[in-house]
py3Dmol code that shows the C-alpha trace and the ligand (Angstrom):
import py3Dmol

protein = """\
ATOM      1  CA  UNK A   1       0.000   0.000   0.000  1.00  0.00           C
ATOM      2  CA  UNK A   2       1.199   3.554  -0.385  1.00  0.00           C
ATOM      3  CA  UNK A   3       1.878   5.757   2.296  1.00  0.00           C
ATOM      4  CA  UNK A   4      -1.006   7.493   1.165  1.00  0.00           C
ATOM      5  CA  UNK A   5      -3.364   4.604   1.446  1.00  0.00           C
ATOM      6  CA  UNK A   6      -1.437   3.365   4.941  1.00  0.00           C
ATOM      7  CA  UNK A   7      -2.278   7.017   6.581  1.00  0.00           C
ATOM      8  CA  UNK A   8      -5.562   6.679   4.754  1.00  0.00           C
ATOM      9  CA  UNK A   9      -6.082   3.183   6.654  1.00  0.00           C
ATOM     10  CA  UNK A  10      -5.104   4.793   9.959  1.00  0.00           C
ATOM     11  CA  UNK A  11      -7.973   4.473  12.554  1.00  0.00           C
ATOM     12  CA  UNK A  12      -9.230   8.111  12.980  1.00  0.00           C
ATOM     13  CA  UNK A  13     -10.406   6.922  16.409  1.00  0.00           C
ATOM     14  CA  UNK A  14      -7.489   5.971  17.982  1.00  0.00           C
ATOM     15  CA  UNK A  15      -5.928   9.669  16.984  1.00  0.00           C
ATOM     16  CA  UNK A  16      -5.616  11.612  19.961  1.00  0.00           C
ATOM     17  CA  UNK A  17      -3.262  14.375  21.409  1.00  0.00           C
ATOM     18  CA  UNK A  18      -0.285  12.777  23.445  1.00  0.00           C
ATOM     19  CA  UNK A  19       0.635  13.482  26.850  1.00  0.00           C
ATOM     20  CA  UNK A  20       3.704  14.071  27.828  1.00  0.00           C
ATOM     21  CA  UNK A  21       6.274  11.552  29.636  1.00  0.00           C
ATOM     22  CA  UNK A  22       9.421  12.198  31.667  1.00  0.00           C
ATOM     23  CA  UNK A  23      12.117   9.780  30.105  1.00  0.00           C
ATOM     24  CA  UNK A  24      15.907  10.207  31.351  1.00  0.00           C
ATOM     25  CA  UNK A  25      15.296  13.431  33.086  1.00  0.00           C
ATOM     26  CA  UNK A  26      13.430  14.854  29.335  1.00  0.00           C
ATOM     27  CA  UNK A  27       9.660  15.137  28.504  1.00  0.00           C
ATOM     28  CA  UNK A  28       8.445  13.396  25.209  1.00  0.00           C
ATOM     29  CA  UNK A  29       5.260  12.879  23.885  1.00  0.00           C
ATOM     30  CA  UNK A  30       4.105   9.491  24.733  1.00  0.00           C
ATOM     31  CA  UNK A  31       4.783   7.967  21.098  1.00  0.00           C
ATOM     32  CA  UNK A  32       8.129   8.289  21.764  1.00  0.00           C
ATOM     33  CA  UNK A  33       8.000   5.981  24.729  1.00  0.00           C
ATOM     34  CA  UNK A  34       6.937   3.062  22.218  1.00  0.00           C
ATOM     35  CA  UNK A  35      10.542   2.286  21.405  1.00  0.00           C
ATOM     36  CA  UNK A  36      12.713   4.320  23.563  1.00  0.00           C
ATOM     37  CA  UNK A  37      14.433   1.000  24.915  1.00  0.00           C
ATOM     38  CA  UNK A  38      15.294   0.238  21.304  1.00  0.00           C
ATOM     39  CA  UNK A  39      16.427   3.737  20.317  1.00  0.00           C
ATOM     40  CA  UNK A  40      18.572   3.212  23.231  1.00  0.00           C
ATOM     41  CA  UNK A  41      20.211   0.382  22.206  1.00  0.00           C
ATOM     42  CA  UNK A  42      20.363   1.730  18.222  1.00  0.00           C
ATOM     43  CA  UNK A  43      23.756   1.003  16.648  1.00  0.00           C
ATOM     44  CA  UNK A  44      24.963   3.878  13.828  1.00  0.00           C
ATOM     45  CA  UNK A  45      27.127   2.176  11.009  1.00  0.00           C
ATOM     46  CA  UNK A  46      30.265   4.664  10.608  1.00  0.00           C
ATOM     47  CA  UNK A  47      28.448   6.451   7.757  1.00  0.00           C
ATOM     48  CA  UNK A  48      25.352   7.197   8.817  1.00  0.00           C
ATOM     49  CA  UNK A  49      24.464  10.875   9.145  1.00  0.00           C
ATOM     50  CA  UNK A  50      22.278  12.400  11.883  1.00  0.00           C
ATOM     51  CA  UNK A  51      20.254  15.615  11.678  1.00  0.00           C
ATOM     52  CA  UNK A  52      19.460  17.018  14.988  1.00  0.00           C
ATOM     53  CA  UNK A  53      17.583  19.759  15.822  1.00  0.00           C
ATOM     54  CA  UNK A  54      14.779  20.998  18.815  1.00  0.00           C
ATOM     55  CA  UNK A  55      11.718  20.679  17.114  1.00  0.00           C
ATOM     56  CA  UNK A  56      10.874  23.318  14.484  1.00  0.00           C
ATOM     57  CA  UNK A  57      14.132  24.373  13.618  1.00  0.00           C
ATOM     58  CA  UNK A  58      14.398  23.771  10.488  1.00  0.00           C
ATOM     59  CA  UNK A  59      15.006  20.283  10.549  1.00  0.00           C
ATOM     60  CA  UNK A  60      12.538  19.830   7.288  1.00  0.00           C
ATOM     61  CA  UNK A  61      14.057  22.186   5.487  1.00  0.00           C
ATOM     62  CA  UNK A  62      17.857  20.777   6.357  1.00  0.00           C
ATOM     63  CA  UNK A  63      16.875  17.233   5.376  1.00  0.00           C
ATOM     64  CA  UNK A  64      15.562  18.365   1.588  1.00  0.00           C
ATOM     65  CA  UNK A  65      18.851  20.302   1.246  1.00  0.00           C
ATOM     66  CA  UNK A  66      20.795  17.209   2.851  1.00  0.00           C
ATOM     67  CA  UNK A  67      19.139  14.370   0.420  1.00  0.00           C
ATOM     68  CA  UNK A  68      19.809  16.908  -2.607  1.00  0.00           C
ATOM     69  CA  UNK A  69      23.125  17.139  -1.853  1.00  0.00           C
ATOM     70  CA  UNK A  70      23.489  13.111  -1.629  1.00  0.00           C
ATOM     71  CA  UNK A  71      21.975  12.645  -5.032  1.00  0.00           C
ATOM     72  CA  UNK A  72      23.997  15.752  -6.800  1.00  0.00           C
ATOM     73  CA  UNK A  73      20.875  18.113  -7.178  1.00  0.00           C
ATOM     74  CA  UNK A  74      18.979  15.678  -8.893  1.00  0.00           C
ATOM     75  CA  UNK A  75      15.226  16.813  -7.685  1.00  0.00           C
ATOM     76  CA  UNK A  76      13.779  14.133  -9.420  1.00  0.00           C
ATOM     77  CA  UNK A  77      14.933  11.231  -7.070  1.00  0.00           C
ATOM     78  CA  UNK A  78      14.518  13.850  -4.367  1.00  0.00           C
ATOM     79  CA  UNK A  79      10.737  12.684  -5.045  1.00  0.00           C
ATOM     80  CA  UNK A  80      11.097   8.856  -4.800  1.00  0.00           C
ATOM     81  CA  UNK A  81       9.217   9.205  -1.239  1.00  0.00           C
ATOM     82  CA  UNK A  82       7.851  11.926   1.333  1.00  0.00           C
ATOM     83  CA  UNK A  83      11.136  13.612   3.684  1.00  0.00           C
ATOM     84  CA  UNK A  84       9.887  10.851   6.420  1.00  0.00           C
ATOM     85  CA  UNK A  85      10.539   8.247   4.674  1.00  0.00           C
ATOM     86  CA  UNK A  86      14.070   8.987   3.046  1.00  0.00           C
ATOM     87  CA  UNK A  87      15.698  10.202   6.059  1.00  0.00           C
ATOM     88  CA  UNK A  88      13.428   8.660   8.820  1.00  0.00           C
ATOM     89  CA  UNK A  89      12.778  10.099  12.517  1.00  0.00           C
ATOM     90  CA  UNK A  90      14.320   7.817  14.647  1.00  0.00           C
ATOM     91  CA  UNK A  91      12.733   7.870  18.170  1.00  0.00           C
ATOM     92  CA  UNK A  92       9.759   8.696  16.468  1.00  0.00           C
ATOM     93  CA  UNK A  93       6.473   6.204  16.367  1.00  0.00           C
ATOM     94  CA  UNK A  94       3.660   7.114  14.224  1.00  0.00           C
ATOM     95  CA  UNK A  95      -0.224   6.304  14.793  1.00  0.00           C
ATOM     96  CA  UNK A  96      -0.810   2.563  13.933  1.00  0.00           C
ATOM     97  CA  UNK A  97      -0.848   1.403  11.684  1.00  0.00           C
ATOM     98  CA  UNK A  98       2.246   3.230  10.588  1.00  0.00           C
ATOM     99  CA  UNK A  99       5.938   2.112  11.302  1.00  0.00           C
ATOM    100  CA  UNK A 100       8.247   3.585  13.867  1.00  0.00           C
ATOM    101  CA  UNK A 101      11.359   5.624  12.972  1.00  0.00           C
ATOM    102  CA  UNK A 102      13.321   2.633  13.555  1.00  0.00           C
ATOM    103  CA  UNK A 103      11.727   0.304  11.360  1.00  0.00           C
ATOM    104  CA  UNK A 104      12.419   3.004   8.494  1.00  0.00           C
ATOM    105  CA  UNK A 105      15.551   2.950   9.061  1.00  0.00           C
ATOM    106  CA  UNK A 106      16.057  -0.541   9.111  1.00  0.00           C
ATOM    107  CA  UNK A 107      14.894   0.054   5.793  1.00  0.00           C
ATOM    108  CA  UNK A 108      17.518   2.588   4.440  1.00  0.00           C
ATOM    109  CA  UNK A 109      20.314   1.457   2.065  1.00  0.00           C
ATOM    110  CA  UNK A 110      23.412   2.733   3.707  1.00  0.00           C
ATOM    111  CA  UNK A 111      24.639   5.383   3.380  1.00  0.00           C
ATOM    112  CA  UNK A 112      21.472   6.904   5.514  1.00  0.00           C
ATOM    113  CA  UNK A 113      20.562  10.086   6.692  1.00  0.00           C
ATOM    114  CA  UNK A 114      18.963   9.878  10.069  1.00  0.00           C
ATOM    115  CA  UNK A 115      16.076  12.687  11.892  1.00  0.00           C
ATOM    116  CA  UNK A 116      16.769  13.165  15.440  1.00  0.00           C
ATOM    117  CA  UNK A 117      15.117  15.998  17.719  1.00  0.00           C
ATOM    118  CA  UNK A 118      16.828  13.990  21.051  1.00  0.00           C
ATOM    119  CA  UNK A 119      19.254  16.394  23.431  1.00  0.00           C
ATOM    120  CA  UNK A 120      23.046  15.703  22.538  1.00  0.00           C
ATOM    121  CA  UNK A 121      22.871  13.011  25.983  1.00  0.00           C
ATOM    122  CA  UNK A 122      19.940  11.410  25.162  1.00  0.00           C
ATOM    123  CA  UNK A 123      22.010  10.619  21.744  1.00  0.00           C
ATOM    124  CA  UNK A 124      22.369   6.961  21.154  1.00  0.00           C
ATOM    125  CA  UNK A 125      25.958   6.179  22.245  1.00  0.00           C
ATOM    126  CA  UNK A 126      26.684   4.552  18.983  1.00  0.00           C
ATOM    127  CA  UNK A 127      26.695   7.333  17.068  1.00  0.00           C
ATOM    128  CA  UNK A 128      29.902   9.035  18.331  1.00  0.00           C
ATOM    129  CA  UNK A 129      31.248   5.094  18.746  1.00  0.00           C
ATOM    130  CA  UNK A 130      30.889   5.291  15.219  1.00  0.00           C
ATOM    131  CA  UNK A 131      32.393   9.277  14.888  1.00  0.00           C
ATOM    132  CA  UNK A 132      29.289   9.708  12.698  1.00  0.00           C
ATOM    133  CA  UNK A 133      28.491  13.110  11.368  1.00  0.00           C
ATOM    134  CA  UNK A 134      26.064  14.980  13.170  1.00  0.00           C
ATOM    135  CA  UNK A 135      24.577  18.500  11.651  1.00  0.00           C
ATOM    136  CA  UNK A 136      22.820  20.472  14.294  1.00  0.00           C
ATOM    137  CA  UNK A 137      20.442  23.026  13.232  1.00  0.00           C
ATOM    138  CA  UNK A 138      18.917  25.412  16.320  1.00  0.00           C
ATOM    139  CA  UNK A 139      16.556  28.537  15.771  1.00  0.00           C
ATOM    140  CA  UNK A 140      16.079  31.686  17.804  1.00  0.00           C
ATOM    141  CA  UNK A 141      13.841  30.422  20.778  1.00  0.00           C
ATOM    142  CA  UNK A 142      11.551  33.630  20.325  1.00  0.00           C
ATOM    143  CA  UNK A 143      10.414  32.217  16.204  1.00  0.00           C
ATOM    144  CA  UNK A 144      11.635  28.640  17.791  1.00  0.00           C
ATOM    145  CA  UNK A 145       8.674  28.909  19.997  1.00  0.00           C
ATOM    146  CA  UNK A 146       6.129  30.479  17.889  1.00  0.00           C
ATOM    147  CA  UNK A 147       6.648  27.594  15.023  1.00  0.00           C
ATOM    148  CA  UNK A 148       6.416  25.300  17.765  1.00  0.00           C
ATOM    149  CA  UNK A 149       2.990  26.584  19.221  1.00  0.00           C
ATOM    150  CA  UNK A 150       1.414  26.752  15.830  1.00  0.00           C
ATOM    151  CA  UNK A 151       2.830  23.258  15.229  1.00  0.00           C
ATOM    152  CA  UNK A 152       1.203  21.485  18.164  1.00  0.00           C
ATOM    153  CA  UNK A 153      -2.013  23.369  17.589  1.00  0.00           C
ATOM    154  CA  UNK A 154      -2.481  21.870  14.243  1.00  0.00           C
ATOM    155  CA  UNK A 155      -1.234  18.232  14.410  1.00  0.00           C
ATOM    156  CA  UNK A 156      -3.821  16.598  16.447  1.00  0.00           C
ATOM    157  CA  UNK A 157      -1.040  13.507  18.067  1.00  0.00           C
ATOM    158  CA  UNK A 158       1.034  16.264  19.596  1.00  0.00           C
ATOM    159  CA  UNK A 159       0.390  17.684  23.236  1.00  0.00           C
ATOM    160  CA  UNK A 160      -2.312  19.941  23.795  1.00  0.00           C
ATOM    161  CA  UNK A 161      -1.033  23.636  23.557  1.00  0.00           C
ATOM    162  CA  UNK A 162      -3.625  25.218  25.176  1.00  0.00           C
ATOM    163  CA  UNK A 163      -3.524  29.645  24.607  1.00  0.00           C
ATOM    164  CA  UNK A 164      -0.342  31.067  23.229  1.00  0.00           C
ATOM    165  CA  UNK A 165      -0.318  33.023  26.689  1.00  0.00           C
ATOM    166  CA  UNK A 166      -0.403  29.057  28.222  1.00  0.00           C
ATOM    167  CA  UNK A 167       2.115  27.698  25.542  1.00  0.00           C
ATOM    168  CA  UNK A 168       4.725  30.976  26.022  1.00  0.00           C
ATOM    169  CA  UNK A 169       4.710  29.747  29.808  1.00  0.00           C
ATOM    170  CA  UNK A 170       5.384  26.075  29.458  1.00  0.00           C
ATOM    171  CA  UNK A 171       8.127  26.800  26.765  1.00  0.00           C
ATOM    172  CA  UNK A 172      10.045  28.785  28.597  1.00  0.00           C
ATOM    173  CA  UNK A 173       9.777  26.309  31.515  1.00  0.00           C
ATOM    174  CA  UNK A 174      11.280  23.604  29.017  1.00  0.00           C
ATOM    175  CA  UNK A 175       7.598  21.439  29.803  1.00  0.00           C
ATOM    176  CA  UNK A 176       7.383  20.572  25.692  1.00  0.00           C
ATOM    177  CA  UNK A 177       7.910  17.527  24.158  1.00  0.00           C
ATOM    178  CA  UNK A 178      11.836  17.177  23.914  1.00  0.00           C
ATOM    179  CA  UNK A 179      12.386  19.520  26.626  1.00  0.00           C
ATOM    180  CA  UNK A 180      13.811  22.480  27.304  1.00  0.00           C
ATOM    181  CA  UNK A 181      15.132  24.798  24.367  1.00  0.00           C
ATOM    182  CA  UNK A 182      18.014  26.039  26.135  1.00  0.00           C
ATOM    183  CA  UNK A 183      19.303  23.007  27.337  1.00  0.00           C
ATOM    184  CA  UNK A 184      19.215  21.575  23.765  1.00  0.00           C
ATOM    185  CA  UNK A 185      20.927  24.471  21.644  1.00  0.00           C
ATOM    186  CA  UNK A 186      23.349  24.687  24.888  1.00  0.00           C
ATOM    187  CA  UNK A 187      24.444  20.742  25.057  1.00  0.00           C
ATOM    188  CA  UNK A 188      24.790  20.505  21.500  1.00  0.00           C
ATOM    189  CA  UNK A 189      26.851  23.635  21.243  1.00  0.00           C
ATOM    190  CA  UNK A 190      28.914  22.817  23.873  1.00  0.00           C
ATOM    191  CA  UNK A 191      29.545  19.442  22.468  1.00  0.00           C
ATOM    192  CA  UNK A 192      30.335  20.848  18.893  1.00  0.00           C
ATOM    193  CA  UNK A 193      34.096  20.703  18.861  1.00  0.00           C
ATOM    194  CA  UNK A 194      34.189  17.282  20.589  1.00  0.00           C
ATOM    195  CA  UNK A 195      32.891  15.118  17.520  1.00  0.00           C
ATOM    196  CA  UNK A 196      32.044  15.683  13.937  1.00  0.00           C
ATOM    197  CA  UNK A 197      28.970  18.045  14.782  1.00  0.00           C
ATOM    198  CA  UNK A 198      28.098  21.015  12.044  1.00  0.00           C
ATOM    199  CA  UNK A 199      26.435  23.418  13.932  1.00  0.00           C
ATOM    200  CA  UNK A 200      24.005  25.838  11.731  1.00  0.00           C
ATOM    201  CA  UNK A 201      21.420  28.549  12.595  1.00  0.00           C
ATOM    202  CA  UNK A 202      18.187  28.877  10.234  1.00  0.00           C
ATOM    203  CA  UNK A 203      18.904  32.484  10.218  1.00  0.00           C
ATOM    204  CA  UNK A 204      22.024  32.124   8.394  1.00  0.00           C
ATOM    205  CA  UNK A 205      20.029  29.679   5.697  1.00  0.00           C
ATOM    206  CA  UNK A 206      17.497  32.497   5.554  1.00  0.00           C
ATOM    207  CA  UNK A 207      19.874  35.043   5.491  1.00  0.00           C
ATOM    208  CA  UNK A 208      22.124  32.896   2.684  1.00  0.00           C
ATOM    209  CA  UNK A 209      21.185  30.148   2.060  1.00  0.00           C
ATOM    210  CA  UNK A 210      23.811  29.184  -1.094  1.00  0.00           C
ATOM    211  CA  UNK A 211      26.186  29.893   1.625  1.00  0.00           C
ATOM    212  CA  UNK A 212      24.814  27.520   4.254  1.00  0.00           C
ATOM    213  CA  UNK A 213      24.148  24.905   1.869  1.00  0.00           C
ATOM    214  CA  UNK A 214      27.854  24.928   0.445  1.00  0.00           C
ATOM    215  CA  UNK A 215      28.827  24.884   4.100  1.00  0.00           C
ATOM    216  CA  UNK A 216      26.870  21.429   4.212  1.00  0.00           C
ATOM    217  CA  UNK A 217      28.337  20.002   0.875  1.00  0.00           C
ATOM    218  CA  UNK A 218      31.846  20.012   1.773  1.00  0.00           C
ATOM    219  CA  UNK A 219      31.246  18.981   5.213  1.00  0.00           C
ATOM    220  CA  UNK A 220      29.430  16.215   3.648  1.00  0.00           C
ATOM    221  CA  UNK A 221      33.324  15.488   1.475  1.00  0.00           C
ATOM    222  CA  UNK A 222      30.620  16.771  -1.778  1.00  0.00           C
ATOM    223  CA  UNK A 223      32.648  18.825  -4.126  1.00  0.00           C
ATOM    224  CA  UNK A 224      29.387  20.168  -6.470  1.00  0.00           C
ATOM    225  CA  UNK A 225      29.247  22.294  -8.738  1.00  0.00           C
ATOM    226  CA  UNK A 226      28.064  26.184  -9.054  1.00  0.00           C
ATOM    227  CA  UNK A 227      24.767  25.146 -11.031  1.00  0.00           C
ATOM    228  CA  UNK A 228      24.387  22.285  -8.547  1.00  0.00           C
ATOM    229  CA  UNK A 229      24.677  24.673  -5.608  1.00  0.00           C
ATOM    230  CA  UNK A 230      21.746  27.058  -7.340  1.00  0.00           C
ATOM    231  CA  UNK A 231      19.282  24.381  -7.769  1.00  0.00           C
ATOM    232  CA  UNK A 232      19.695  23.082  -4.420  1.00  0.00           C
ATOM    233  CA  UNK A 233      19.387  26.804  -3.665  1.00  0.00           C
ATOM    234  CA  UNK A 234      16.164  26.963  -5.787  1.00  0.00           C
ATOM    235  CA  UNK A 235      14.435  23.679  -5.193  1.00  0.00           C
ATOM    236  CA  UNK A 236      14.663  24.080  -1.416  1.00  0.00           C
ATOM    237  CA  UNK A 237      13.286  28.148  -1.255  1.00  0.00           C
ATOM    238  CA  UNK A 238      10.047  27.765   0.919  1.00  0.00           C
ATOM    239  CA  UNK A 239       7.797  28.558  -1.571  1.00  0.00           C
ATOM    240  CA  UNK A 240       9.360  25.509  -3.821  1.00  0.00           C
ATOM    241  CA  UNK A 241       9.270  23.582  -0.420  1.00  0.00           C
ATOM    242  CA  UNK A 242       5.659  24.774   0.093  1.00  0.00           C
ATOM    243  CA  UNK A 243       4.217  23.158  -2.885  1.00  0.00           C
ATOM    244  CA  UNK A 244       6.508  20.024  -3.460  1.00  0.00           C
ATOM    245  CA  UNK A 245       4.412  17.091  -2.241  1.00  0.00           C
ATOM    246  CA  UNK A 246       6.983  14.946  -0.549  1.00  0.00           C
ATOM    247  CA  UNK A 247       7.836  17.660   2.014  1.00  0.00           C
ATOM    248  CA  UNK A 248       5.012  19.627   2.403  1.00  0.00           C
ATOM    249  CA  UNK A 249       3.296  17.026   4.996  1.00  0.00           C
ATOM    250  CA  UNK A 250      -0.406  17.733   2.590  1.00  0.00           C
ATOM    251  CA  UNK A 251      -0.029  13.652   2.423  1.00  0.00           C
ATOM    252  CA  UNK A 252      -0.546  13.102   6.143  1.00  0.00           C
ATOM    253  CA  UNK A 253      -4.404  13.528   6.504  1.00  0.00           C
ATOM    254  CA  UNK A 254      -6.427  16.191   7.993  1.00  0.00           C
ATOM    255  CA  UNK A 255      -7.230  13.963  11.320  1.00  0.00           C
ATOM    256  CA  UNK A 256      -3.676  14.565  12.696  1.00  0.00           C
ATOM    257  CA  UNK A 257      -2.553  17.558  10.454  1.00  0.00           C
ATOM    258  CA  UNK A 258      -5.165  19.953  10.551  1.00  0.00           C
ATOM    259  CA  UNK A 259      -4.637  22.305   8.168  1.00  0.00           C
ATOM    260  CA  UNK A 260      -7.797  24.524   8.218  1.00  0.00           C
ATOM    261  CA  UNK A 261      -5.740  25.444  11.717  1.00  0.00           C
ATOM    262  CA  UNK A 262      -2.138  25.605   9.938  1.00  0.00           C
ATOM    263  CA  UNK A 263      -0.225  24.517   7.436  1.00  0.00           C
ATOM    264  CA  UNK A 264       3.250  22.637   8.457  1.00  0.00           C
ATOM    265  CA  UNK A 265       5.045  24.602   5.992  1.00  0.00           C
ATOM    266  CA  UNK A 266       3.703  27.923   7.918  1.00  0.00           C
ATOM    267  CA  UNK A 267       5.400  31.193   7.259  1.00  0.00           C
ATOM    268  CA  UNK A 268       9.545  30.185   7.416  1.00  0.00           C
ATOM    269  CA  UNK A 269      10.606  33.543   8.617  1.00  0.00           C
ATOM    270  CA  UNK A 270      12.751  35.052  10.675  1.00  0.00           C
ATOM    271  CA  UNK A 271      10.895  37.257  13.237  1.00  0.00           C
ATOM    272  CA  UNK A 272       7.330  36.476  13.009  1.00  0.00           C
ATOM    273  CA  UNK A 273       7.542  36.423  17.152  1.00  0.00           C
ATOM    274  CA  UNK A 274       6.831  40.235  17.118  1.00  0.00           C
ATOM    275  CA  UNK A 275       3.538  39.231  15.220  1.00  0.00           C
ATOM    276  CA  UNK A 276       3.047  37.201  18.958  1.00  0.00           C
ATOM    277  CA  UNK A 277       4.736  38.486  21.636  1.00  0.00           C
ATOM    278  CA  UNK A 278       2.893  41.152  23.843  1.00  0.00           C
ATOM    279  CA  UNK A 279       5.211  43.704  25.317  1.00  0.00           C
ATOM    280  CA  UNK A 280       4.867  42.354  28.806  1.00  0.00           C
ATOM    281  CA  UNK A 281       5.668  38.719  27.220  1.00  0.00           C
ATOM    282  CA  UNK A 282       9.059  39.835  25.238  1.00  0.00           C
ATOM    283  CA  UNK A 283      10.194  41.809  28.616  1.00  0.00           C
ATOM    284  CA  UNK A 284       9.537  38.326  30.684  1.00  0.00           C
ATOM    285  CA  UNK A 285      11.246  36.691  27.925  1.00  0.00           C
ATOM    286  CA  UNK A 286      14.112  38.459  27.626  1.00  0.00           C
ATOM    287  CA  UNK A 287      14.700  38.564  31.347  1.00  0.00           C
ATOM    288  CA  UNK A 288      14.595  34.582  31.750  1.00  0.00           C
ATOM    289  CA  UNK A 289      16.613  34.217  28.453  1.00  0.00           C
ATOM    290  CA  UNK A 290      19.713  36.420  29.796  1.00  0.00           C
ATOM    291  CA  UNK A 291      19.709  33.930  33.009  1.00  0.00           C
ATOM    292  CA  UNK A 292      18.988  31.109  31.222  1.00  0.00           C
ATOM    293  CA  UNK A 293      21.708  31.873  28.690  1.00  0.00           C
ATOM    294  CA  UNK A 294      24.410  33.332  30.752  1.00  0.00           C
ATOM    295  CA  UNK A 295      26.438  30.038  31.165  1.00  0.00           C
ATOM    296  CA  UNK A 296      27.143  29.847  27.431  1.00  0.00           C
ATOM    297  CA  UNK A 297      28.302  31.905  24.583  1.00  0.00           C
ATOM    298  CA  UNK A 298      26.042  31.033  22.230  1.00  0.00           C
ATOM    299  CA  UNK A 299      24.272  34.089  19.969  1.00  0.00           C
ATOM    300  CA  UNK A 300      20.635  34.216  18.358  1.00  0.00           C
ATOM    301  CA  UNK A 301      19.507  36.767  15.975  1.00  0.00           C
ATOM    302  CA  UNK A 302      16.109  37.473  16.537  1.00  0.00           C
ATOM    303  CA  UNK A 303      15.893  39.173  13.266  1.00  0.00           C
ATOM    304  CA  UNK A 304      17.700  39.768  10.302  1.00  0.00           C
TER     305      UNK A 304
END
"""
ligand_1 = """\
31
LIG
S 9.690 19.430 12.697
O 8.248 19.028 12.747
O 10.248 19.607 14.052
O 10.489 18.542 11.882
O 9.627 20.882 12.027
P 10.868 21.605 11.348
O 10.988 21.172 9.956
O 12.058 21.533 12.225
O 10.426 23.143 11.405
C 9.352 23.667 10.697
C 9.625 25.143 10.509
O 10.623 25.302 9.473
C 10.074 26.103 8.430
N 10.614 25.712 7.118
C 11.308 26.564 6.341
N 11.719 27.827 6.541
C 12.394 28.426 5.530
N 12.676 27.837 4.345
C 12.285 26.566 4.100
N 12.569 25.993 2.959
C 11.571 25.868 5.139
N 11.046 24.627 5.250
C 10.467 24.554 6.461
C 8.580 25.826 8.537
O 7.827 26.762 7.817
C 8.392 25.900 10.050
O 8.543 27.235 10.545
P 7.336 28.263 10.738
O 7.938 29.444 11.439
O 6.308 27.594 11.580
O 6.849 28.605 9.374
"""
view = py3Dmol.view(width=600, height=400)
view.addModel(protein, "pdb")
view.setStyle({"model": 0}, {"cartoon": {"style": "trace"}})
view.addModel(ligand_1, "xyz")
view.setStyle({"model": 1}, {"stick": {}})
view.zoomTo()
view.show()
């Protein structure tokens, strides 16, 4: 069966929001539970590359650009299956009766490409056993949060986000699925330097892209050329994004993403918080961000 006619199949009954569960000191959403002893135990092969990223960073996005780059710009086998499918979420279980990450990647010809949203020590140990690649994409936590709060309001599995006033308050706490923000971007930039971890910011893709993605080809040992580079440029734009089936997430049905709420290719801008954030909210933010960020030297943009 296609994927189409598998998410078609699913059992619009058993769809419900997730709560969340406290797993090695992080919240997930309870899917994640499923197989958490497995992901656990997952062993990397030495040439398996890992995208990490807190949830709505960009990870999307950096997965088209990364599967382009493996297959030379060629956009045409960049449609042989939806993003989920080529480079697989691995502590990820969908709805029944849909696979979990794992089993999708048992399904991947090496070399494979590999969607994580776990915190650098949740990581599965294998992968720096292995001296894997890892890129890391983070986000400002101000658009970071936003994405993420339109996100969970329109895909119906994911935690309840209650108001934006509600969602602003458990964000900031770090009581989302994957946990807090600032311990993610934090761990993972700490870490950088240690093993083979690119670490990229979505405002530098927005702000230059051709730059960001050349960044990725020769970390990747991919030596392409100029015209290459543009149509990765081109075919990975979010408007081409927006309407290109296999990323676009219009296959998954409107039972778990709602799109009459959003759409999961929403707005992919830099600084669409000021559209949320009351006065009062970006004082409070900024205060708790300064503590909360005063241990590291990590910098955000907020806008560009
Ligand atoms: S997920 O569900 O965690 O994998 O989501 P993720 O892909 O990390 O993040 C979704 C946000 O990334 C935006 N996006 C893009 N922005 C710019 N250019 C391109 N090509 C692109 N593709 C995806 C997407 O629109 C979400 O951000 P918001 O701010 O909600 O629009």
């Amino acid at each position: 069966m296609s994927e189409e006619g598998v998410l078609k199949s699913c059992n619009v009954e058993s769809i419900r929001r997730a709560e969340l569960v406290l797993m090695d000191g992080v919240l997930f959403p309870e899917p994640v539970q499923k197989t958490w002893d497995q992901v656990k135990r997952f062993q990397a092969l030495p040439d398996d590359l890992l995208i990490a990223t807190y949830p709505k960073a960009g990870t999307t996005w950096t997965q088209e650009i990364v599967d382009l780059i493996l297959n030379d710009g060629d956009a045409d086998k960049c449609q042989r299956a939806p993003i989920y499918d080529r480079i697989p979420f691995m502590e990820y279980v969908e709805p029944p009766p849909l696979s979990s990450g794992l089993q999708q990647i048992a399904a991947l010809k090496p070399p494979r490409a590999i969607k994580t949203h776990l915190p650098f020590q949740l990581v599965p140990q294998s992968f720096w056993e292995q001296n894997c690649k890892v890129i890391y994409v983070a986000r400002n936590a101000k658009d970071n949060l936003v994405s993420y709060y339109h996100f969970e309001r329109m895909c119906l599995v994911e935690p309840e986000p209650g108001t934006f006033e509600e969602f602003f308050m458990k964000f900031i706490a770090g009581r989302v699925g994957w946990g807090s923000w600032y311990d993610h971007v934090k761990e993972w930039w700490a870490q950088k330097d240690k093993h083979r971890i690119l670490y990229l910011f979505y405002e530098d893709m927005k702000e230059d892209p051709e730059r960001e993605i050349k960044k990725i080809a020769r970390f990747l040992g991919k030596d392409l050329q100029p015209e290459t580079i543009s149509k990765i440029v081109h075919h990975t734009s979010f408007d081409k994004m927006k309407e290109n089936p296999m990323v676009n997430g219009l296959d998954i049905p409107d039972f778990i993403f709602d799109t009459s709420v959003s759409t999961f290719l929403r707005k992919g801008v830099v600084g669409d918080w000021k559209n949320h954030f009351s006065v009062a909210q970006n004082e409070l933010f900024n205060k708790h961000y300064l503590q909360k960020m005063s241990d590291s030297c990590l910098q955000f943009r907020f806008q560009l």
